[in-house]
N, C-alpha and C positions, 0 to 999 in steps of 0.2 A: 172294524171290517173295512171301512175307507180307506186308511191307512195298506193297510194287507193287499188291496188291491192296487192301490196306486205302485208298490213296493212289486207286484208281479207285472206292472207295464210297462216299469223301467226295466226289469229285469228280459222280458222280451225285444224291449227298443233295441237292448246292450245286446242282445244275441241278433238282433234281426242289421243291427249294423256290422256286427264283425262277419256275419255270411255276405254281407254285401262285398266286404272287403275281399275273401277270400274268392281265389277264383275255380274251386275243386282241380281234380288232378284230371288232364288231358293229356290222352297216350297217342302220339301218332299212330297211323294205322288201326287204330281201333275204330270200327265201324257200330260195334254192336254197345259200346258206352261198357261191355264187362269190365276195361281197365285192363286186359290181355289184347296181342297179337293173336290168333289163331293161325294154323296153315292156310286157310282160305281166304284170311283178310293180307296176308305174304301175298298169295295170288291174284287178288284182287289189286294190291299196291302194283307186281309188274304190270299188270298189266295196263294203269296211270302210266307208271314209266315208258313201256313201250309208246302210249299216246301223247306223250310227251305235257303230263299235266303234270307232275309231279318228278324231280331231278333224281337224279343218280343218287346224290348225299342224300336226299329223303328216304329215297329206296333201301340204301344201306343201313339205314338208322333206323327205317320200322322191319328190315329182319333181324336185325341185333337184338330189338329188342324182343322179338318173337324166339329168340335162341338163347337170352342172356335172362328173361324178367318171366315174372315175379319173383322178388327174392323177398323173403322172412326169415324175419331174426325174433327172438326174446331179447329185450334190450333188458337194463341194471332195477327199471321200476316192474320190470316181470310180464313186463306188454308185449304181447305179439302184434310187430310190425311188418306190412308188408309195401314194398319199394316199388314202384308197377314200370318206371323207364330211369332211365341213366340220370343223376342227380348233378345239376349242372348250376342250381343258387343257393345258397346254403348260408344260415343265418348262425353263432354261437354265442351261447348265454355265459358262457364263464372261461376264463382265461385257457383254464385247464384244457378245454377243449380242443381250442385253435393249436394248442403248444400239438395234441393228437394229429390234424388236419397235417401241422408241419411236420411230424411224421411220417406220413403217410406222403406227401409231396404232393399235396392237394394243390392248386393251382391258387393264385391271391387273387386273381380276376373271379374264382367261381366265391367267394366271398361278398356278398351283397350287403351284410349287417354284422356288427359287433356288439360284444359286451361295452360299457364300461372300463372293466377293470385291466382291460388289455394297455390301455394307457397311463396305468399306474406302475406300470414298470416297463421305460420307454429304452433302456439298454435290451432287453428281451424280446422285446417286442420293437423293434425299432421303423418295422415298415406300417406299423399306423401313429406315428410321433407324430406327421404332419396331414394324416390323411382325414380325408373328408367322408370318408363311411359313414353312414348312419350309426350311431350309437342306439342299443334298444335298452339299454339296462343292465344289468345282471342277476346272478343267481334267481332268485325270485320274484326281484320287482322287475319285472319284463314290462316293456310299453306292449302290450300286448297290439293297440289299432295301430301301432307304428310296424310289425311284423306282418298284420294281415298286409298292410300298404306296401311293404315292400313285395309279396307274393312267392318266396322263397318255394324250392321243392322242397325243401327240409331244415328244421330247426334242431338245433343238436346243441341239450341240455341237461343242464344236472337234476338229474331226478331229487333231490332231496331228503333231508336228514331224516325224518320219519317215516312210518307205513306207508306213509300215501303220499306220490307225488306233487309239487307245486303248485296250486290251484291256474296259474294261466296255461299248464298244460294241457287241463281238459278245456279249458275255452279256446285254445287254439284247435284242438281237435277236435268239435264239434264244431267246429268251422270249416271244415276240411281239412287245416295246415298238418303235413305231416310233420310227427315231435320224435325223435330217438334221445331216449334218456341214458346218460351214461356220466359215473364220475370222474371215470380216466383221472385219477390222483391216489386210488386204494391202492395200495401193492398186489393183495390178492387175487383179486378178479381183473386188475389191468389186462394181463394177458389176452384172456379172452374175450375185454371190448375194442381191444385193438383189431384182434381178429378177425369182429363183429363188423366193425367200422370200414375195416379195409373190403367186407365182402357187398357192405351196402353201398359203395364209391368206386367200385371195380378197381381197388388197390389193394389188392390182395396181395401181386407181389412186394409191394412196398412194405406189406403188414408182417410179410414172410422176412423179407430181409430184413427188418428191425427185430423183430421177434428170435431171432436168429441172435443177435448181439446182446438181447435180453436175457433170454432163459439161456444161454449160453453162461454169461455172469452168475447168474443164478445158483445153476447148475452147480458152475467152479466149485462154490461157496457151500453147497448143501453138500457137494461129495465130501468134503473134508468134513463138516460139523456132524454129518449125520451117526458119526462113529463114533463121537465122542461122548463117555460116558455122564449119566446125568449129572453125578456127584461131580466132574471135573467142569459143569456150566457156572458160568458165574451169574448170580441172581443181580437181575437189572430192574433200575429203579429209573422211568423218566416223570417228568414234570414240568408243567409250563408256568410260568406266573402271571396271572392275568393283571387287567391293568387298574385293579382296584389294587392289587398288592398282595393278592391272595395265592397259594399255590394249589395247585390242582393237576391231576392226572392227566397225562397227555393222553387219551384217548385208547382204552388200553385194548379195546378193539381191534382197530389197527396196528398199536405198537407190537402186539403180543406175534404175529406172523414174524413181521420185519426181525424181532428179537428170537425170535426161535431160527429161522435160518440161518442168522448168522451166530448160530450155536448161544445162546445164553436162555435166562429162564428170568419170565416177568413175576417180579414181586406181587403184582398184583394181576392177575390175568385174568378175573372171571368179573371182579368190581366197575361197575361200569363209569363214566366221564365224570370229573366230582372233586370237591374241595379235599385236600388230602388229609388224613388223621395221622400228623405227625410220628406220635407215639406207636402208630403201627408201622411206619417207616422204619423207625429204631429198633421195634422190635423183629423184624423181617430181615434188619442189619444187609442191605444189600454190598456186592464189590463194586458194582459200579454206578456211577448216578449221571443220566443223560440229561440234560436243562437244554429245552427245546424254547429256542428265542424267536419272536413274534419279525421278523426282519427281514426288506426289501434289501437285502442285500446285494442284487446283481448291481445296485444303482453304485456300491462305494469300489472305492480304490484298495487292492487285496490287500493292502498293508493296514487297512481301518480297522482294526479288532476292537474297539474299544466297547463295544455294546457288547459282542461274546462274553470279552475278558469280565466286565462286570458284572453279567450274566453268571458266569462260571465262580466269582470272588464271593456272589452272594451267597452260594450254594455254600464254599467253602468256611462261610466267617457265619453261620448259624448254628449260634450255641448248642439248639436239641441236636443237631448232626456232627458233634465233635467224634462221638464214640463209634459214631458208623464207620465200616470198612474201609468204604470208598472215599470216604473226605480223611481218612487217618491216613490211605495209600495215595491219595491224590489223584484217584482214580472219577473224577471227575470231567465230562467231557461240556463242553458248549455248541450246539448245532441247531442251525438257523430254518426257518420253514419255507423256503426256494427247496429245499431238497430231503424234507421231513413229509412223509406222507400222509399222517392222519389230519391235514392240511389243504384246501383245495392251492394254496399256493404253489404248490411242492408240483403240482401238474403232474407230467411223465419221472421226474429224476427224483421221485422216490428210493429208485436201485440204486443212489449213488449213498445214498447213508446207508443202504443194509450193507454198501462195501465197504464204508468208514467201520459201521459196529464190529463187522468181523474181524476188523483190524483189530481196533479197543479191545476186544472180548479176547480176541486169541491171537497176540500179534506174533508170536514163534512159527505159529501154524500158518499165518498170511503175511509175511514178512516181505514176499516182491509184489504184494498185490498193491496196485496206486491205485485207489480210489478218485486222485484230482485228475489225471490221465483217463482214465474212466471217461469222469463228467465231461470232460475236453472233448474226446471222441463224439462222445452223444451231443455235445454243441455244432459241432462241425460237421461232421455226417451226418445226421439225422435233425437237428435245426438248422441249418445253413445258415450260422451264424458266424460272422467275424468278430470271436469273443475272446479274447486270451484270457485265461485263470490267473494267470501269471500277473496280471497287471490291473486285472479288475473282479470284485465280486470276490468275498471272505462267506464262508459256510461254515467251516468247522473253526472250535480255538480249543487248544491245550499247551499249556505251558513246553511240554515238549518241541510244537512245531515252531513257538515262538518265542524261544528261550530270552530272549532280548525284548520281549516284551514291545515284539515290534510289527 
């Protein structure tokens, strides 16, 4: 019983410090503490203005927010959040996110805190290579007293791979901190957390115009595959090899969207994440077999395939896969997770492999589509990156692109 008790006054210290830290949300113009403007608290602010206690820009900024706020969304962990004034510090847990924010043309001054892992790939990410941001962690070892300390309006995080999200999410939000959970890396529901995001950041048209270039690609690709009959899909096979040596299902959750738009049919599409049974490989006999490589790619120079190529060599020099289709046609592809989505790496440019697949899958039918032109666009436009494809960062390898083995 000693123990049990001592165990509940740590647990209260650890909550009575993180409310210290946190400072609750404060809405200008808010008189009455609801968290809203009302019209009479608008009237009450001119008329500060008129008495000159209160400026012009104040004044403007508590009718905006009487005309613009409360906004709510359902974020990815199924929370209803509500936003109550214009979100100006902004703290992200996972790389993924920031890749969104840049998006979106979020400003790098409303950036107060970072992951981690944003400086693990310092070609993508090149504007915290040298910066002195706070680091808080990632995915879910978050410093959490280091977030309340910074005092962010909003923490924008990956909800997490089970039911329930993250456990320092509900301590930050028992804290007051506001959390928007989003993985911005699935294919499926990207759309509309971009959506989401652009509506809680009042970038909506920025979410418009990216969205525009997105489901436009999309689109391209679904008009053509959608007509083509099941018997003419060719059954796709991906797999990752983990780094005990084992191979396993790339996540066929995710893959099974990505592989169905761009016209093909997953060998395995209801099996969930999992060491794979060979002999059910062979016997499902796929055309194609995608080998998803674990690889910071933006970091090398495009002409580096050597991890691909070997990636791809394995696939093809394993004996139980002699008789299968795709290692007898050579239909074998190597594609990296910078741009494989069942990956938090892969960020936003998940679309850029559903445009490589529909190549692979059906290159007669996608014959002028560039996929590397694609990802290039979405570098330059929409991450405001000085990145040439041409010169740096290898994603895909097939013996085709690199006949020269080079």
């Amino acid at each position: 019983m000693r123990w049990k008790c001592f165990a509940l006054i740590i647990a209260c210290t650890m909550l009575m410090i993180g409310s210290a830290f946190a400072q609750g949300i404060v809405v200008p113009g808010d008189n009455d503490g609801d968290k809203t403007v009302s019209a009479e608290e608008v009237a009450a602010a001119e008329k500060l203005a008129k008495e000159g206690k209160i400026t012009s820009e104040q004044l403007e900024e508590i009718k905006h927010i009487h005309d613009k706020y409360p906004r709510t969304i359902v974020d990815s962990a199924n929370r209803s959040v509500t936003i109550y004034k214009p979100i100006e510090r902004v703290i992200f847990t996972a790389r993924g996110n920031y890749e969104a924010l840049r998006t979106l043309k979020v400003p790098i001054d409303m950036i107060i805190g970072i992951s981690s892992d944003v400086k693990e790939a310092p070609s993508y990410h090149p504007e915290f290579k040298e910066s002195n941001l706070p680091t808080i962690g990632k995915y879910e070892d978050v410093d959490v007293e280091k977030v309340f300390k910074l005092n962010p309006d909003v923490v924008l995080a990956h909800p997490g791979g089970g039911i329930t999200p993250y456990p320092f999410i509900q301590q930050l939000e028992t804290s007051g901190v506001t959390v928007l959970c989003f993985e911005l890396h699935v294919p499926e529901p990207y759309p509309e957390e971009i959506r989401k995001l652009g509506y809680v950041l009042e970038r909506d048209d920025e979410a418009k115009t990216f969205l525009e270039f997105y489901n436009g690609l999309l689109d391209s690709i679904r008009n053509k595959t959608k007509s083509i009959p099941e018997k003419d899909k060719p059954n796709i096979y991906c797999e990752i090899k983990t780094s005990s040596g084992k191979y396993y299902r790339s996540h066929p959750e995710y893959d099974k969207y990505s592989i169905s738009v761009a016209g093909g049919k997953d060998i395995f599409p209801s099996e969930p994440f999992g060491e794979v049974d060979v002999e059910a490989v062979m016997k499902r006999n796929p055309d194609i077999i995608i080998r998803v490589v674990v690889a910071g790619t933006d970091e090398l120079n495009a002409g580096d395939i050597e991890e691909l190529k070997a990636a791809r060599d394995d696939v093809m020099a394993r004996p139980e896969l002699q008789n299968v289709t795709a290692v007898k046609t050579g239909k074998v592809f190597a594609i990296s997770t910078p741009i494989w989505g069942a990956y938090g790496y892969a960020g936003g440019r998940h679309f850029v492999s559903m445009a490589y697949l529909a190549k692979w899958f059906h290159p007669d039918l996608f014959k002028d589509l560039d996929p590397e032109a694609i990802h290039q666009e979405y570098l330059t436009k929409f991450q405001g990156l000085d990145y040439d494809l041409k010169k740096r960062g290898v994603f895909v390898y097939h013996p085709e692109y690199h006949p020269d083995g080079e």
